[in-house]
C-alpha positions in Angstrom: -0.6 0.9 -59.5 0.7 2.5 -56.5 3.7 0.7 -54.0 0.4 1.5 -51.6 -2.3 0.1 -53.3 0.0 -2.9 -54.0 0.3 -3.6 -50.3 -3.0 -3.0 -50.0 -4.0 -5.7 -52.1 -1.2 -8.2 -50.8 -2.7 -7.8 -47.4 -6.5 -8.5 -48.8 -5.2 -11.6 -50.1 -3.7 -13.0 -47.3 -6.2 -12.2 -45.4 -8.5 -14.6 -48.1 -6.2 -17.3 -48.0 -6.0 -17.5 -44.3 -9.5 -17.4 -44.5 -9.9 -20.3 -46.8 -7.1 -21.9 -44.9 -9.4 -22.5 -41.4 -12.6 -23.2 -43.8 -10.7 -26.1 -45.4 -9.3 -27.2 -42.1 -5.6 -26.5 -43.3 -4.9 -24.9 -40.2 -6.1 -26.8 -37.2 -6.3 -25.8 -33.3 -3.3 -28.4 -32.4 -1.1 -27.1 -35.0 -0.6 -23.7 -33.4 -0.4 -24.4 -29.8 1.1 -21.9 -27.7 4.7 -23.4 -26.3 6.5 -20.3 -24.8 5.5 -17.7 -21.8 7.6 -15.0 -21.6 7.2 -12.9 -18.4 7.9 -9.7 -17.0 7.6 -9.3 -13.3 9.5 -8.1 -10.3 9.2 -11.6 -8.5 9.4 -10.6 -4.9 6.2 -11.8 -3.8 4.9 -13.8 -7.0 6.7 -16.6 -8.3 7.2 -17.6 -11.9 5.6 -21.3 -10.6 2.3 -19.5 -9.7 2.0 -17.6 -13.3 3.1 -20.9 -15.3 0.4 -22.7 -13.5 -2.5 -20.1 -13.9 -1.9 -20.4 -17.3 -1.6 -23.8 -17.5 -5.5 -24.7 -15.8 -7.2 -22.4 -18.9 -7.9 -25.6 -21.0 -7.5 -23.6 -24.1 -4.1 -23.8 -25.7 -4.4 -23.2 -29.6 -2.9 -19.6 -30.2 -6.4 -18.7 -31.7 -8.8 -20.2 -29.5 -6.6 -19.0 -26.0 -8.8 -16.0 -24.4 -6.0 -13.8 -23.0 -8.6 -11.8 -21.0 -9.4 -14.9 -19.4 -5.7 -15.6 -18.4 -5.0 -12.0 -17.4 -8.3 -12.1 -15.2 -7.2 -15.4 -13.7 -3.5 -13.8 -12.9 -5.3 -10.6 -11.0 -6.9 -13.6 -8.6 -2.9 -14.5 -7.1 -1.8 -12.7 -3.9 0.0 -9.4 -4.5 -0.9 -9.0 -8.2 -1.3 -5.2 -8.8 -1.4 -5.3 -13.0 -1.3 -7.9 -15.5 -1.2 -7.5 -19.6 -1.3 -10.6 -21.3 -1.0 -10.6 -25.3 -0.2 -13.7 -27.6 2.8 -12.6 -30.3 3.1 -15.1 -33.2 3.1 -17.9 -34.0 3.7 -19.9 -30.1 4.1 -17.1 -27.6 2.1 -15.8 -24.8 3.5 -12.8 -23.4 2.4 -11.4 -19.8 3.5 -8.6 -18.1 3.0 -8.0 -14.2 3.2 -5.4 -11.7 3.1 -6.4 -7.5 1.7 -4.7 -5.0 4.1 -2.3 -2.6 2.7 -2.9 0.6 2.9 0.2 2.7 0.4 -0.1 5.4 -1.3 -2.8 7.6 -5.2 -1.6 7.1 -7.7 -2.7 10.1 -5.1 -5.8 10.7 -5.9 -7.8 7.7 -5.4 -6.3 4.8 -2.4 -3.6 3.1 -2.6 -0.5 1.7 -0.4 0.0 -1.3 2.0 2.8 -2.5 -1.2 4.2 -4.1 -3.8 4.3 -1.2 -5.6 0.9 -2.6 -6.6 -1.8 -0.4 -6.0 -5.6 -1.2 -5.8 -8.8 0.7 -2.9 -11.3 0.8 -2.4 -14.8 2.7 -0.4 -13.7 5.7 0.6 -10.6 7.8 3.5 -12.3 9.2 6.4 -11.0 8.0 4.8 -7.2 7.8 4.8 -6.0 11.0 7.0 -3.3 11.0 4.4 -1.3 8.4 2.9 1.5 10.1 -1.0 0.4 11.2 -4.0 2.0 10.1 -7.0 1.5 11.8 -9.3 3.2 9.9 -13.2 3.4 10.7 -13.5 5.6 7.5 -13.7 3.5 3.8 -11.6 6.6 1.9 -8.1 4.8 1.8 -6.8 7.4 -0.2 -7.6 10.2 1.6 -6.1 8.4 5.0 -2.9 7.6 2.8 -2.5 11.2 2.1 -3.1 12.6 5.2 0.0 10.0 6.7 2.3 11.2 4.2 2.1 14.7 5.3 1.7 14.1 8.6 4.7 11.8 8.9 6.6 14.0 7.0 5.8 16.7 9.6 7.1 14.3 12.7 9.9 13.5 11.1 11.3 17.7 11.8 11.2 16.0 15.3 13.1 12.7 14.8 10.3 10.2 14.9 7.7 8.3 12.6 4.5 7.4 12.7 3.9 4.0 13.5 0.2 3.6 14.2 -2.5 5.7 13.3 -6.8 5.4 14.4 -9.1 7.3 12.4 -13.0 7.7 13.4 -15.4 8.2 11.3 -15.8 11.5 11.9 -12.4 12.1 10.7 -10.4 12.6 14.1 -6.6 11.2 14.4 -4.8 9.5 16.9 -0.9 8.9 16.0 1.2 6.8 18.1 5.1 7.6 17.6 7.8 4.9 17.2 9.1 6.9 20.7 5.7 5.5 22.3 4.0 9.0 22.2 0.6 9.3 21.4 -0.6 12.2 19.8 -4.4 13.1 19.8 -4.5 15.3 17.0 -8.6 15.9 16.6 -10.1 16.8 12.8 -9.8 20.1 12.8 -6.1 22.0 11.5 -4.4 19.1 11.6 -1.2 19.9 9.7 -1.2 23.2 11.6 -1.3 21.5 15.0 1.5 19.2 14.1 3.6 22.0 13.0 2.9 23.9 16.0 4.6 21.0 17.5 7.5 20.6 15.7 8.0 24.1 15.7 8.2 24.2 20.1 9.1 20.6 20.1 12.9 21.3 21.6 11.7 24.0 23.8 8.9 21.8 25.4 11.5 18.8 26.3 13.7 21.7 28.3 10.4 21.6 30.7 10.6 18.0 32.0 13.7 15.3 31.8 11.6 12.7 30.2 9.7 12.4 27.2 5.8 12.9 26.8 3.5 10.0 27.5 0.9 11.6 25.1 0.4 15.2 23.7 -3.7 16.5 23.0 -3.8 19.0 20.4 -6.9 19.7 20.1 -6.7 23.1 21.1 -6.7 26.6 19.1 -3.5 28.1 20.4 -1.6 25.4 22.3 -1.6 21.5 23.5 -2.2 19.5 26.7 1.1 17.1 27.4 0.8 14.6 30.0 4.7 12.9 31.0 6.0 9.7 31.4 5.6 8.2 34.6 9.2 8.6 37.0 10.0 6.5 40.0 11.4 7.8 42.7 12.7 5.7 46.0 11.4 7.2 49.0 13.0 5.2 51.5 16.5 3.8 51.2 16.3 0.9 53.1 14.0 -1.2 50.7 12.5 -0.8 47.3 9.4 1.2 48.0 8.9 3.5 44.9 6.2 6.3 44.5 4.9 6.8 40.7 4.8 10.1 39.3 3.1 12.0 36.3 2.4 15.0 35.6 -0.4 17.0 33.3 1.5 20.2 31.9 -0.3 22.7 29.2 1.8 24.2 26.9 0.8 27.7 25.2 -3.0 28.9 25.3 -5.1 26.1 25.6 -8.0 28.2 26.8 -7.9 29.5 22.9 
């Protein structure tokens, strides 16, 4: 007989004593509880409390009898829980593995956008503020994700970021700049509007000695930019102030 077919037949016969082993009651549910949960997680907004407790409300603790679908399925229900993997290793050991959510947007003001585009829901906004806003009237995440990406990365040629962005459902952009500038971009050629403006962006502030209030590009060959409000005394003897603004168009906006 082969090394092989010697292994082969060792296996086949465990397998029949095991067998015979639960039908005569030789191994019972409480003799092979699981005692030891080994993790694997970032722990920056989960805590090894809320795992150890999840686990712990599944009634089920013989290593047999313990569903770890179940567990894994209950895991996905805490706050910031991306991906879970839960296997049992023998004879006592449930291991999980877990991957958080990256938060990189605030998405209609009560819910995130992750790293990948996905929306999910956590407790509290509090302490995320600073993430750039999306408020989005379209359900494509993804697509609104994507278009930020290379949109911020556009702005940034210019110095600034993105910090807020509104999204009809027809598609059409408005950005507001962490300088306070709002662009109205349109749907239409919206990378190529944006580099049109980083591209004159240095020549357009030689024009005026403050920066734009907001900037409409949705025009073929050029852009609308409206200024920032200046105050100017007119009298020196008290604080009367006239307001200012002015409406300039830069290149052809006739198209």
């Amino acid at each position: 007989m082969t090394k092989g077919a010697k292994l082969s037949m060792l296996m086949i016969s465990f397998t029949f004593l095991l067998m015979a082993a639960f039908m005569s009651g030789m191994i019972k549910s409480e003799h092979w509880e699981i005692s030891n949960i080994v993790i694997d997680a970032e722990f920056k907004r989960v805590n090894s409390e809320q795992i150890r407790i999840t686990v712990a409300a599944n009634k089920q603790r013989s290593f047999f009898k313990l569903n770890a679908n179940e567990i894994r399925d209950n895991l996905l229900q805490i706050p910031w829980v991306k991906e879970v993997s839960v296997n049992k290793k023998w004879p006592d050991t449930l291991r999980i593995r877990l991957k958080e959510h990256k938060a990189v947007a605030v998405w209609n003001e009560v819910k995130l956008l992750n790293s990948n585009g996905d929306i999910f829901e956590v407790d509290s906004l509090e302490d995320l503020s600073s993430l750039p806003h999306f408020n989005s009237k379209t359900a494509n995440s993804k697509i609104v994700w994507n278009k930020y990406m290379r949109f911020n990365d556009i702005i940034k040629n210019i110095g600034f970021d993105i910090v807020s962005c509104e999204i009809s459902t027809i598609g059409s952009w408005n950005l507001v700049l962490n300088n306070g500038i709002n662009l109205i971009v349109g749907s239409d050629y919206q990378d190529a509007k944006l580099v049109r403006l980083a591209e004159t962006w240095e020549s357009l502030l030689k024009t005026n000695e403050t920066l734009p209030s907001y900037i409409d590009l949705r025009y073929t060959n050029g852009y609308a930019v409206k200024w920032q409000k200046v105050y100017k005394k007119i009298n020196n003897s008290d604080n009367t102030k006239l307001e200012f603004t002015k409406i300039q168009e830069y290149g052809n906006t006739n198209g």
